[in-house]
C-alpha positions as CSV (number, residue, x, y, z in Angstrom):
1,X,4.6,-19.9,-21.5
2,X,4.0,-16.3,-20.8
3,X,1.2,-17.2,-18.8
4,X,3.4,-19.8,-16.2
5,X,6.2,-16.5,-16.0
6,X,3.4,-14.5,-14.8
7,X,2.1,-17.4,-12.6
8,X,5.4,-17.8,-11.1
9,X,6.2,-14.2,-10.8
10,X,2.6,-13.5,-9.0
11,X,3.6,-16.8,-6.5
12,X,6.7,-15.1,-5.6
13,X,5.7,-11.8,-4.7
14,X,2.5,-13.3,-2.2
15,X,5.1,-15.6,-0.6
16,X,7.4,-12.9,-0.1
17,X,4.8,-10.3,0.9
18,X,3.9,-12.8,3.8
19,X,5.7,-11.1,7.1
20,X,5.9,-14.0,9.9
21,X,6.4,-11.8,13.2
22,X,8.8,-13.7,15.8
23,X,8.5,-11.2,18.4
24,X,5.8,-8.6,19.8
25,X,7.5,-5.3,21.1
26,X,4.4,-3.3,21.7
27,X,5.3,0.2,22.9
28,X,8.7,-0.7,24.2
29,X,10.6,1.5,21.8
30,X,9.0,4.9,23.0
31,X,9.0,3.3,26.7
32,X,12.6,3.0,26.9
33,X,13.1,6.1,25.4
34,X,11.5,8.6,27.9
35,X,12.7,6.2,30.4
36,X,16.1,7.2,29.4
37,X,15.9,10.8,29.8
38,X,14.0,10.9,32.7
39,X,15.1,10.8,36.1
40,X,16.3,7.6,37.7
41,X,13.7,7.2,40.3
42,X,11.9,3.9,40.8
43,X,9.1,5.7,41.8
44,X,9.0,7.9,38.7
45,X,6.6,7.4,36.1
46,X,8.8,6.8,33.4
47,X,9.8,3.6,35.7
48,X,6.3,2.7,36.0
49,X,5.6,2.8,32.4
50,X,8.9,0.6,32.1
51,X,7.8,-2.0,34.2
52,X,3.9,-1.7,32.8
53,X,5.6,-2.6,29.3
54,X,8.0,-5.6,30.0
55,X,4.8,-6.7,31.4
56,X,3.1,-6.4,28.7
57,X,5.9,-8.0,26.4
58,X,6.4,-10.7,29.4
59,X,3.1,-12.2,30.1
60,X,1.2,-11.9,26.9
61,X,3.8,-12.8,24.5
62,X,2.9,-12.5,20.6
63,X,4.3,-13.7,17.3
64,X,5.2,-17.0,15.4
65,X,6.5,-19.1,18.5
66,X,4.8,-17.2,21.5
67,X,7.5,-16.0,23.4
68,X,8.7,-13.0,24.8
69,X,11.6,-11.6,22.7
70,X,15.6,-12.3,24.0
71,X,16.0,-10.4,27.1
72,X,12.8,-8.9,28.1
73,X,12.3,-11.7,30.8
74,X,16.3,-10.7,32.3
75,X,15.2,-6.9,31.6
76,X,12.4,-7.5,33.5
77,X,13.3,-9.5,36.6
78,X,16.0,-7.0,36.5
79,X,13.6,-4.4,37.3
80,X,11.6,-6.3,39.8
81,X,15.3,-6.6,41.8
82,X,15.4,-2.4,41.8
83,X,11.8,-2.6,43.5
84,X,12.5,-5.1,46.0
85,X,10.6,-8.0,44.6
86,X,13.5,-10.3,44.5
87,X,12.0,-13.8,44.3
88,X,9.9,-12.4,41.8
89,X,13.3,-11.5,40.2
90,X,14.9,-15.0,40.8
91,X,11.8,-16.6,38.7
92,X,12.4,-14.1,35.1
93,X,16.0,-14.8,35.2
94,X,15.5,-18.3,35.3
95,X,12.5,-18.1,32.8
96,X,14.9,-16.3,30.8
97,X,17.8,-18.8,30.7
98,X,14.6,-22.1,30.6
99,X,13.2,-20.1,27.3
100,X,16.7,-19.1,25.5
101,X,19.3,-21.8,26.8
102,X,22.2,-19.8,25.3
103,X,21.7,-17.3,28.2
104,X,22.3,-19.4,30.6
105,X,25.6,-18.4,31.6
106,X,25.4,-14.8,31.7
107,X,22.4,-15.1,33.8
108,X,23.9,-17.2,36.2
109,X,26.5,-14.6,36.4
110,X,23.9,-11.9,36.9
111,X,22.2,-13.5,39.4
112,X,25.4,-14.2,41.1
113,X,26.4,-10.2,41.4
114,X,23.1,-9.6,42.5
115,X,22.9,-12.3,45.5
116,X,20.3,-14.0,43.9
């Protein structure tokens, strides 16, 4: 009896101990961070590490279902709008609202304000 409690016990703690990771973030965290109290300039490198990130998360998306994360596709099309890049824009919104359907709305809406 002992033996099946331990058996049990030991099954439970591997299956727990298995972390599934939906979503890769790579260095976003400390990105976004120094973007934030830098200066505002697109041309600043804080910007350019931005963008060098979402592209990162964007275009070589890791984790359980191989997808970017919520957002970063809207985050970054926003960012190609600040640069100028605006059809490039137009396609990550509407990745963003093809991948995550419940976006679709607010995205719309975006895209709207933004004359795209």
């Amino acid at each position: 009896m002992k033996k099946y409690i331990l058996l049990v016990l030991f099954s439970v703690i591997c299956i727990c101990s298995c972390n599934k990771v939906l979503y890769t973030h790579y260095d976003y965290d400390e990105t976004v961070y120094f973007f934030a109290k830098a200066d505002k300039d697109l041309e600043s490198k804080e910007v350019k590490k931005l963008v060098k990130s979402y592209e990162k998360i964007v275009k070589n998306p890791k984790g359980e279902n191989n997808v970017p994360p919520p957002g970063s596709y809207a985050d970054y099309a926003y960012l190609k709008y600040l640069q100028g890049e605006l059809e490039e824009a137009r396609q990550y919104f509407q990745k963003e609202y093809v991948t995550y359907p419940e976006s679709k709305t607010y995205i719309e809406s975006v895209m709207q304000k933004l004359g795209l």
